[in-house]
C-alpha positions in Angstrom: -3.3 20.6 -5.7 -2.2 19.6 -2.5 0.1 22.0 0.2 1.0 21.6 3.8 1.3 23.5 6.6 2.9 22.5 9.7 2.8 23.9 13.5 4.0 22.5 16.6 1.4 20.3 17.3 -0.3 20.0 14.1 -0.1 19.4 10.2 -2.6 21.1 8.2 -3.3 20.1 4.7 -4.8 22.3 1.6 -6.5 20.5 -1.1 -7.5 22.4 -4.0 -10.3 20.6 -6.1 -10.2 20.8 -9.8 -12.3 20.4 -13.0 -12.3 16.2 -12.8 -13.3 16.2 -8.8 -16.3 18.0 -9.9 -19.1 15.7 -8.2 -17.0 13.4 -5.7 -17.9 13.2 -2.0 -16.5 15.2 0.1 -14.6 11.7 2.0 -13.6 10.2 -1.4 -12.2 13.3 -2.4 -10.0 13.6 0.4 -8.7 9.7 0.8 -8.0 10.2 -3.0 -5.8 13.5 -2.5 -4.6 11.9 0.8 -3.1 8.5 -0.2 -1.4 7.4 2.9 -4.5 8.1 4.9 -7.9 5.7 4.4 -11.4 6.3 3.9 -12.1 5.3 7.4 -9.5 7.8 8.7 -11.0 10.6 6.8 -14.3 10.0 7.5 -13.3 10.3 11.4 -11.7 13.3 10.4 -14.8 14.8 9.1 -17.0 13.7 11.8 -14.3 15.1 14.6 -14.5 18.9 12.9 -11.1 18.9 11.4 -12.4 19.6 7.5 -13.0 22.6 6.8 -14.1 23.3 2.8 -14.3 27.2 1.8 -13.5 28.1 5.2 -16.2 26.6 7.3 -16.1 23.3 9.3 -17.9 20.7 6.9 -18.8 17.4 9.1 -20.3 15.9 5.8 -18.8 13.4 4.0 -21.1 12.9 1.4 -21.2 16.9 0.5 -20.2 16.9 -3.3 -17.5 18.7 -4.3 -17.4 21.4 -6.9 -14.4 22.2 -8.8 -12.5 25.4 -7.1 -13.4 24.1 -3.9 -10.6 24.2 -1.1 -10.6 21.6 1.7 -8.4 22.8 5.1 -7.6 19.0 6.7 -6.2 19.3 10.2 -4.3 16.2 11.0 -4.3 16.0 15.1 -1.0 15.5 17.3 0.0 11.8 17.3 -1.7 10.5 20.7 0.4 8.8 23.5 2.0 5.6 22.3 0.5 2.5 23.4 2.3 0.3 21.3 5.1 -1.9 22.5 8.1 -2.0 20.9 9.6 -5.3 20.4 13.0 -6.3 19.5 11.9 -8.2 16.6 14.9 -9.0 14.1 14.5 -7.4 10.9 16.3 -7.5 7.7 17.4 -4.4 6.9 18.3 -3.5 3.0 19.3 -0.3 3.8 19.3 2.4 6.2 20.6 6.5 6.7 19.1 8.6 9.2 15.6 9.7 6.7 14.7 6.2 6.1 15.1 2.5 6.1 14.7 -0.3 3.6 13.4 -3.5 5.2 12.5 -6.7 3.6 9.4 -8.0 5.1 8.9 -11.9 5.7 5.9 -13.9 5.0 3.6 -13.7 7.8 4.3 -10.7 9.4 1.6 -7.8 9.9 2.7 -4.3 9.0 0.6 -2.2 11.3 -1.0 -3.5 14.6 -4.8 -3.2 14.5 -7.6 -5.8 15.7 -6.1 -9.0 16.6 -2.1 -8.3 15.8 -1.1 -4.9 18.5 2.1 -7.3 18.6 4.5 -9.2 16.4 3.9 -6.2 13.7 6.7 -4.5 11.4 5.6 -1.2 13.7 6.4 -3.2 16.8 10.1 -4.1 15.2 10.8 -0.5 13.9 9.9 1.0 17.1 12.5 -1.6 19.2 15.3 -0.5 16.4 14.8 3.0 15.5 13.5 4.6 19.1 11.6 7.5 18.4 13.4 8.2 14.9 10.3 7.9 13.2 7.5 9.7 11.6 4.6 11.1 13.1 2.2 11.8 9.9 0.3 8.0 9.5 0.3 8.8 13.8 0.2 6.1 16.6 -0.7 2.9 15.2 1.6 3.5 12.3 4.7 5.5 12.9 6.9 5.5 9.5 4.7 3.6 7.3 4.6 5.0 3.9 3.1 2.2 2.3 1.9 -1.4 3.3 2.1 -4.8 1.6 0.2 -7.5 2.9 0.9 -9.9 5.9 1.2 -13.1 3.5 3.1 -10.9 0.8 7.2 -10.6 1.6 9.5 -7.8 0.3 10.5 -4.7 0.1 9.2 -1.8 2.6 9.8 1.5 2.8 9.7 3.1 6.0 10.3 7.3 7.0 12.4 8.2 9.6 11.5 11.8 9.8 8.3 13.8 8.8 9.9 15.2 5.8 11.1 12.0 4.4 7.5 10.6 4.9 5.6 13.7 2.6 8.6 12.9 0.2 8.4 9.1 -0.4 4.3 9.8 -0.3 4.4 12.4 -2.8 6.1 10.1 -5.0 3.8 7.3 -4.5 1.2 9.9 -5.5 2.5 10.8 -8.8 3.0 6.7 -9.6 7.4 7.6 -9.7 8.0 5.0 -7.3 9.2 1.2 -9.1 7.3 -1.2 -7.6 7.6 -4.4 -8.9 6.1 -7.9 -7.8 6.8 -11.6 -8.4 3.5 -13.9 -8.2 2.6 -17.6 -9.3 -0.7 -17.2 -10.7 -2.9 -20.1 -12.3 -4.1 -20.5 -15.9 -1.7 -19.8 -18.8 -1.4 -16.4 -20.4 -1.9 -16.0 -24.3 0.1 -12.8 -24.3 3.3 -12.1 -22.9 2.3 -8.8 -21.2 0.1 -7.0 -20.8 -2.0 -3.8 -18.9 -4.7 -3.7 -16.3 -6.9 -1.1 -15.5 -9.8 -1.6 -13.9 -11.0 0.4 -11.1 -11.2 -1.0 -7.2 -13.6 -0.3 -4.3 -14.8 -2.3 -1.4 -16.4 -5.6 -2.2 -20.8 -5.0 -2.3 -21.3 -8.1 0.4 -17.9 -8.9 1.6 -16.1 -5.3 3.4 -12.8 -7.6 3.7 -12.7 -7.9 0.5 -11.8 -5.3 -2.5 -13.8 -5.8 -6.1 -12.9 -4.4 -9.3 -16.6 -1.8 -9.5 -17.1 1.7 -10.3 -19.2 2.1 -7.1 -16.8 4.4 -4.6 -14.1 3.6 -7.0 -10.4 4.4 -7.2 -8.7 3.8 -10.8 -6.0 0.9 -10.2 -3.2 0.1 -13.1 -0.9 -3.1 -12.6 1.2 -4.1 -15.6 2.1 -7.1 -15.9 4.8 -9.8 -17.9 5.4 -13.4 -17.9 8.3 -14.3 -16.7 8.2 -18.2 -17.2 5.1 -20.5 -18.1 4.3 -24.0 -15.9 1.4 -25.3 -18.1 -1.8 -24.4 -15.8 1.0 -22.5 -13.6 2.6 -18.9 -14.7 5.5 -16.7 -13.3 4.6 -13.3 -13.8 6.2 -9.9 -13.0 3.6 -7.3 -12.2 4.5 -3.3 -12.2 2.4 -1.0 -10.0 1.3 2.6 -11.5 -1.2 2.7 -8.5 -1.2 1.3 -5.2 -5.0 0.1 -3.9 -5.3 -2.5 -1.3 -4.9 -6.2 -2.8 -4.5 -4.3 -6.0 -2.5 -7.0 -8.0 -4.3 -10.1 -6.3 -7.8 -8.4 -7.3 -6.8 -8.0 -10.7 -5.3 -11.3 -11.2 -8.4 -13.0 -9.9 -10.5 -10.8 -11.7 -8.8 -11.8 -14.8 -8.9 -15.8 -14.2 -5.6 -15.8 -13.4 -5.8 -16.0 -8.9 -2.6 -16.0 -7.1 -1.5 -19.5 -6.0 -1.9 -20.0 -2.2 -4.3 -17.2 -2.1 -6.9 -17.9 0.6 -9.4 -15.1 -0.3 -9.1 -13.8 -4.1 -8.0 -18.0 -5.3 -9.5 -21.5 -5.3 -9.9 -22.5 -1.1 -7.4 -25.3 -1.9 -3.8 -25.3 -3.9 -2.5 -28.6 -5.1 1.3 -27.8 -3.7 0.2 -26.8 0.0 1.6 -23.4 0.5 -0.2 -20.7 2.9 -0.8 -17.6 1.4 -0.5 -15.8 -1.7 3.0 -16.6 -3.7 3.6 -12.9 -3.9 6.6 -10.8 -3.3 8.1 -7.5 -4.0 10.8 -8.0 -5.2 12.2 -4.6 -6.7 11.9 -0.9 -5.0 13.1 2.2 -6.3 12.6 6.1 -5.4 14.4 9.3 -5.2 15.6 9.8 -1.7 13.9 12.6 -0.1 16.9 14.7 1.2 19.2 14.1 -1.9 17.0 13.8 -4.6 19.5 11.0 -5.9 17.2 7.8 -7.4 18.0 4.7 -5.7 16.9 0.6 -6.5 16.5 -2.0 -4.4 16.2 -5.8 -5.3 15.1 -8.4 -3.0 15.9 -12.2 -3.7 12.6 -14.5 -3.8 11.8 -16.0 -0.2 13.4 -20.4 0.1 9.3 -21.3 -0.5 9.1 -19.2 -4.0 12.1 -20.8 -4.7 11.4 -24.1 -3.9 7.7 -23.9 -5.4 9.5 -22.9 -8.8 12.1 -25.8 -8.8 8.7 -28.0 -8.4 7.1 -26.6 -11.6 9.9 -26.6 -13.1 11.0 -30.1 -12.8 7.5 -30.9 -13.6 6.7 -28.7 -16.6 10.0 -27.7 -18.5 
């Protein structure tokens, strides 16, 4: 069980343990409870004295927890923004003044970090929204609810206010959020559908990578139906009930079915040249935070997906 607590300057969240958290560490326990916030995040958390289990400051992240247990996380005051905005054009699906709807293109970074401090979806929402946005992910990540990958395209949340970010996370917590994905993947399919899940963790030699392995673990579910079949090519539509990093394009390769174009999980070379996975969300729904009504959003596939198809198409049907 999870409850919040809010001052001026700080956000302070309760996290009761129960009977199945018996025996997690103390930093996989909270990144679990706390899904908009990484490992990494948590585990400076812990370090920095802001974790405080049974009433005393715990600055061990391995300490296992016991069921009853109740962890006191102080989230900090955002620091002084260092981030540019840019006036970036976006495309905006929707908008009110909680949240926005954006459709993200191909290419573009969500969040700046090592390498990308520009040219990011943070950068572009900064430029259009001022400071009408969140302060819960803090500096580097004002808004974000949820990420999709730089070389995946569609449709992105993003929280205007404080309460509209716990809202949408809450949801994404409880798996009531539709998220649904397009994706070329290689190999034919003997079913039609079908349900994966495996669990996910960092990779054992490569830490860019995430592996399905029980080690440090988080259970992942993608569901998935084919949509239309290319010989050694399929279309699929793949359903999120959890939301781990690379989640679908893990499980697709860990199934012998890779995304096409997909640099790291695929084959190093495609045979129709594209750059990056053929990936793209293409449908988003959730209850709106302040009015509780549900709302959908589709997003037409990107002119490559399109084009890619009318190539197997021709070729194949």
């Amino acid at each position: 069980m999870t409850e919040e607590h809010n001052t001026n300057k700080e956000n302070i969240i309760t996290i009761s343990a129960e009977a199945d958290d018996a025996g997690s560490r103390l930093d996989l326990f909270l990144s679990s409870a706390l899904d908009d916030m990484s490992r990494s995040s948590v585990q400076k958390l812990i370090e920095n004295e802001h974790v405080m289990l049974n009433g005393e400051v715990c600055t061990a992240k391995k300490r296992k927890i016991e069921a009853g247990d109740k962890a006191a996380v102080t989230i900090p005051p955002p620091e002084v923004l260092d981030i540019i905005a840019e006036d970036i054009p976006l495309k905006i699906v929707y908008e009110d003044d909680d949240l926005m709807v954006i459709d993200k293109t191909k290419g573009m970074v969500v969040h700046p970090g090592t390498g990308n401090m520009t040219g990011t979806v943070v950068n572009a929402i900064m430029f259009h929204c001022k400071d009408r946005l969140s302060s819960i992910n803090g500096v580097e990540r004002p808004g974000i609810v949820h990420r999709i990958d730089k070389d995946t395209s569609g449709l992105l949340m993003i929280a205007k206010t404080d309460r509209a970010h716990r809202s949408l996370a809450a949801q994404l917590k409880e798996h009531s959020i539709t998220r649904a994905y397009k994706a070329v993947v290689y190999n034919n399919f003997k079913e039609d559908e079908g349900r994966i899940d495996l669990p996910l963790g960092r990779h054992p030699t490569n830490r860019m990578k995430q592996a399905v392995t029980d080690v440090n673990a988080r259970r992942a579910v993608t569901n998935y139906k084919v949509l239309e079949r290319f010989g050694r090519f399929t279309l699929i539509e793949a359903r999120l009930e959890t939301g781990r990093t690379h989640q679908i394009r893990v499980h697709m390769s860990y199934m012998k079915h890779p995304l096409l174009g997909d640099e790291v999980y695929g084959p190093s070379k495609n045979p129709y040249g594209v750059h990056g996975q053929m990936l793209h969300a293409y449908l988003l729904g959730f209850e709106h935070p302040v009015t509780g009504e549900y709302m959908e959003f589709e997003s037409p596939l990107p002119d490559e997906f399109e084009k890619l198809l009318k190539v197997l198409r021709q070729q194949f049907q």
